[in-house]
N, C-alpha and C positions, 0 to 999 in steps of 0.2 A: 789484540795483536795488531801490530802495525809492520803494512808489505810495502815494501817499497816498491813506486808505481812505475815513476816516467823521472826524467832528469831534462832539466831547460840549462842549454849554455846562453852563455851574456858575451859579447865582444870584448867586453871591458869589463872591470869592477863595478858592480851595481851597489845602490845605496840609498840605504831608507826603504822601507818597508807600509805600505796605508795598506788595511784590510777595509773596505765599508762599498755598500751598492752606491757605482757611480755612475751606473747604467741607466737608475730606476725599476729594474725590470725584478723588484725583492729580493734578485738573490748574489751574495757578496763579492767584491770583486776584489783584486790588489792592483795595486802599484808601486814599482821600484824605479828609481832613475838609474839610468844609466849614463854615468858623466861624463867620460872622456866622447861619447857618441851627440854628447848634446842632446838626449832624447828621456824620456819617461815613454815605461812600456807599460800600459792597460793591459790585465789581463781580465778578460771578461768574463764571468762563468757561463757557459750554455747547459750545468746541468744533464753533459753527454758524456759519460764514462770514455768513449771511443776518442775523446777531441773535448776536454774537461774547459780547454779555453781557449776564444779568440783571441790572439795578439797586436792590438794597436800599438804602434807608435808615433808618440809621440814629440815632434820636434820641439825644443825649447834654446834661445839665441846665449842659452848659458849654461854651464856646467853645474848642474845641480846638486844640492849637495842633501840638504832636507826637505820632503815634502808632509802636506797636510792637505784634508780635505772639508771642505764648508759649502755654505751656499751663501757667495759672498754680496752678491746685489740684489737676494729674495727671492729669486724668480721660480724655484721649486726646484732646480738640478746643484748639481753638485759640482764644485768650482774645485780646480786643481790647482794649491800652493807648492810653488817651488822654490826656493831659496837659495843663493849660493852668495855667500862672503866674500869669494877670491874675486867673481863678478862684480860683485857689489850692486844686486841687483834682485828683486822678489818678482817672479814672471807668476801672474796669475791667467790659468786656463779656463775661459769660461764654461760654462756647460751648455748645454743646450739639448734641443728634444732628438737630432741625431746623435750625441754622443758622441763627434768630433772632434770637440775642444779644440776649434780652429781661432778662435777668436782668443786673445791672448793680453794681457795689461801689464806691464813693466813698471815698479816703482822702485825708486833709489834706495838703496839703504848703506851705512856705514860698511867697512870692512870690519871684523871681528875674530879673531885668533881664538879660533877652541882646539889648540893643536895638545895642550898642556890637561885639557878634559879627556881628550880621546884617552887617555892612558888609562882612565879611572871606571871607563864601564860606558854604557849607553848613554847619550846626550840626547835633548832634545829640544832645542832652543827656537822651534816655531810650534805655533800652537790658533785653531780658529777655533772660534766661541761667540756664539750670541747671548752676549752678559747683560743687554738692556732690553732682549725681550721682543725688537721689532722685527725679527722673523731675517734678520740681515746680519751674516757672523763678521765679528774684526777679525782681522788677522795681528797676532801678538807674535813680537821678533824681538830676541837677546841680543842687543847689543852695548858697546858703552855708552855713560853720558857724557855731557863737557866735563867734568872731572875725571873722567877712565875708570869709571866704576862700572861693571854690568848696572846692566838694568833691563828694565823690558819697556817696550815700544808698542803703542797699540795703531795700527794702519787700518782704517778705514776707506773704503771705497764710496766716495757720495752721490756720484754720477757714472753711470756706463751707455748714456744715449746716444747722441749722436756729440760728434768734437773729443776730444783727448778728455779722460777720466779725470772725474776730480779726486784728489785724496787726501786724507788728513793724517798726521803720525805728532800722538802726545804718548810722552811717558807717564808710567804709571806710578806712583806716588804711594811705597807700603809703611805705612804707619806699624811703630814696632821696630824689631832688631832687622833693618835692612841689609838681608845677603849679600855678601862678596862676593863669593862664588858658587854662581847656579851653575847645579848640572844639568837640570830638566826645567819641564815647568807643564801643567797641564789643567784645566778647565774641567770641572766635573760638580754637581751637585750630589755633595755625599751629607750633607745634613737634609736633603729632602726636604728643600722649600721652593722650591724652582728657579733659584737663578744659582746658576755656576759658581762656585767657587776658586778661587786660584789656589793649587796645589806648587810648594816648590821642592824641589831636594836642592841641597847646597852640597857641598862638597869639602871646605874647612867646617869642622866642627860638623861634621856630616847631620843633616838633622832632615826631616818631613816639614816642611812648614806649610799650613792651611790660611788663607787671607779669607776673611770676609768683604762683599764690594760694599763699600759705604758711598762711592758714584762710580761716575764713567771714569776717572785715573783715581781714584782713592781706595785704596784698600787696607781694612784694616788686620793684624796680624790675630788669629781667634784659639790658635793651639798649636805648639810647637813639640814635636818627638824628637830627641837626642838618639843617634845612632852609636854614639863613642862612648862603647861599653868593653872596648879590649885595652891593652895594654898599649900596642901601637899604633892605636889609634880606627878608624872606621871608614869605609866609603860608600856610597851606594852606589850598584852595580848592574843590577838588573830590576826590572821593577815591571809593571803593569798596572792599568786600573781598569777592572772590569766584576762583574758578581761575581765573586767567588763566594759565598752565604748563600746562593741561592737565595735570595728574597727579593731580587727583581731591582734592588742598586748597584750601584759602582761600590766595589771595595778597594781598597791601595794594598797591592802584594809587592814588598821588598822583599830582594834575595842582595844584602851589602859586602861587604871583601871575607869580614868573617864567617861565611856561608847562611848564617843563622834563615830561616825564611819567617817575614815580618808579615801579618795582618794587620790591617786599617780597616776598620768598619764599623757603621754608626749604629750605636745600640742604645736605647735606651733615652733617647737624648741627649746622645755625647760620642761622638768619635775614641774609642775602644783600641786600643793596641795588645798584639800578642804573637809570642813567639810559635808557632804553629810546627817548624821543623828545625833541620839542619844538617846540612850537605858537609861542614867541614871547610879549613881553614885551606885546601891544596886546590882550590880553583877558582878562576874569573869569571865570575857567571854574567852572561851574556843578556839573556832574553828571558820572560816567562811568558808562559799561555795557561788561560784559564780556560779548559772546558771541561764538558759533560761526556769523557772518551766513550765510558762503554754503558750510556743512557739509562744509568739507576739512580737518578733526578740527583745524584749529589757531583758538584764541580770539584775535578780533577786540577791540578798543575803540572805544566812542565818545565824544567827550565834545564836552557842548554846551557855548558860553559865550557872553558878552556883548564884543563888539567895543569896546574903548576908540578907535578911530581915527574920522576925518572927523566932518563936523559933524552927521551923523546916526547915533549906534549902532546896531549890528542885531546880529541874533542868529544865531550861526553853530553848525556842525557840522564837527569832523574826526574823522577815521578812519584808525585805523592797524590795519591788517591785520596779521593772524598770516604771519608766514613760516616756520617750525617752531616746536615747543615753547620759549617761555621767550622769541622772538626775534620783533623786529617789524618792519615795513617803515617807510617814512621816512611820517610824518601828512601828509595832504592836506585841506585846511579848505576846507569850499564855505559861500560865504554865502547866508542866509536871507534869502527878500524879506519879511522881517518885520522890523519898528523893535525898536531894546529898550529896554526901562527900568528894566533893573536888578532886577528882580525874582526870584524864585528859579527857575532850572528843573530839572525833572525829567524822569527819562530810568530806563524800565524794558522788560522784554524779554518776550513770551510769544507763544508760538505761535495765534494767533487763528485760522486756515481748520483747525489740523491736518494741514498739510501738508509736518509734517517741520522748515521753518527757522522761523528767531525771529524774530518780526514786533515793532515799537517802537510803545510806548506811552509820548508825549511831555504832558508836562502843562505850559503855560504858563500858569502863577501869574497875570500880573497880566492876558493878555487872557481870564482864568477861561475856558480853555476845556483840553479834552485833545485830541490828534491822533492819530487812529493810522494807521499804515504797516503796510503788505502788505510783506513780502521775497520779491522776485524776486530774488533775487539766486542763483547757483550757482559751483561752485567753479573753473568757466571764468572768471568774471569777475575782471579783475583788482582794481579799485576797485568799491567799488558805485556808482553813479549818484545824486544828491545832488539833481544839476539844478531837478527838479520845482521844488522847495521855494521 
């Protein structure tokens, strides 16, 4: 069962969502920007049911529109990526042993129009990764090349000493059927060799494509999954990479326009594909989350979307329970007595009382608010309890 706990308002529409400790202090934290405010708000966890988090804010001299999190010049904290197109401008927040993120680095980048994306589900066109191993992530950003074709941009930081930062930005070079249209792009080693792979979803010819790094801009293309298996066609819409197998990797959970929910995971010596559920053709599905809800060691999903049926939309939740490793029980969708309007949502997971399970932290985008949920739930229950909502 999940109680709805506390509700946070946002001055403005918030946007983008990072779950990961940028504290250091092990236990997870968020970040959402806040744009029209010019700010990114830290939410810190203290692990105190009473007061679950500090709220930093964060000034940024630009209207941010995606954030990512790395550790961009090695130093052991965790550096805050923010990106905004309309600025044309990447503000990186350094870390440091306060936790202030006072110190701040500005690198130029192209304007980019992902207005034509937004329609089609989740974007994510920044991405950090340490893909050569030196303990120092790049920062990888979607933009055109001199011909107007997407591509992706790898920005390096070389110096953060004393004087203006030095930085480098080369494109990356994907050997194979090079995408037109990315909708995402994300950094994850799902063959388990230790360097990162580049994941893409495209958006014509909707497909999963996996790069192997053959150097530092060379990649070559190693497995390609077709999503355009309907009559009119396919998109991806929701997605995530995190364990869902429980065996301690990243797995690729698509949820695309025609509901179906898609696993990705390496078995055997090969990246595995399979259809695991299916929500149905009457929604936008937004976001997924992998976890472990009511702690009987098998990984749950959830995923939020937007109801295309009746003459009022609203915003749902289903949930498909773990039934052993790798295998899932049939989705059960409870509707929200909330209206939708199509706006982005988010969907993140963290223990808020400390009391063992993963408690949801939901951010809807257009009524600027965040919600978070208490999990009552244990491993007697069969469904968790949705009702409240």
């Amino acid at each position: 069962m999940l109680q709805q706990y506390r509700t946070i308002s946002f001055p403005s529409r918030p946007a983008d969502l990072i779950v990961r400790d940028f504290t250091g202090d092990d236990l997870p934290d968020f970040i959402t920007a806040v744009s029209a405010e010019r700010e990114i708000w830290l939410f810190e966890a203290t692990g105190s049911l009473d007061n679950p988090f500090t709220i930093q804010k964060l000034p940024v001299p630009i209207e941010p529109e995606y954030l990512a999190g790395g550790d961009i010049n090695g130093d052991g904290f965790v550096d805050i990526c923010a990106l905004s197109y309309l600025d044309e401008r990447l503000v990186v927040l350094m870390g440091d042993p306060d936790h202030h993120f006072t110190r701040t680095i500005e690198i130029p980048v192209p304007y980019y129009d992902l207005t034509r994306n937004l329609t089609y589900g989740r974007n994510q066109p920044l991405a950090c990764a340490d893909t050569d191993q030196d303990s120092r992530h790049e920062i990888y950003i979607l933009h055109e090349d001199d011909q107007g074709w997407p591509a992706i941009y790898q920005y390096a930081i070389q110096s953060v000493t004393a004087g203006p930062p030095v930085t480098t930005s080369r494109k990356l070079h994907l050997q194979g059927t090079a995408p037109r249209e990315i909708q995402a792009m994300a950094f994850n080693d799902i063959n388990q060799d230790g360097i990162p792979e580049l994941q893409i979803f495209t958006i014509s010819n909707a497909s999963l494509v996996v790069y192997d790094r053959i150097s530092a801009t060379e990649y070559q293309e190693s497995i390609r999954f077709s999503l355009e298996n309907t009559m009119f066609g396919n998109t991806v819409s929701g997605f995530t990479l995190s364990d869902a197998t429980g065996d301690g990797f990243p797995d690729i959970v698509v949820v695309p326009f025609d509901g179906t929910i898609r696993l990705f995971s390496y078995q055997d010596g090969r990246l595995r594909h399979g259809t695991i559920g299916d929500l149905g053709e009457f929604a936008k599905h937004e976001d997924v989350l992998i976890a472990d809800l009511d702690q009987d060691e098998k990984m749950d999903l959830l995923v939020v979307s937007h109801s295309k049926s009746g003459m009022a939309p609203y915003q749902q939740i289903s949930v498909v329970c773990g039934e052993k490793p790798g295998e899932f029980k049939e989705a059960v969708t409870f509707p929200a007595n909330r209206l939708s309007t199509f706006f982005p949502l988010r969907l993140g997971a963290i223990d808020f009382d400390q009391d063992g399970l993963q408690d949801i932290f939901f951010l809807d985008i257009a009524a600027r608010e965040a919600i978070l949920f208490l999990n009552r739930s244990d491993a007697s229950t069969a469904i968790p309890d949705w009702r409240f909502w």
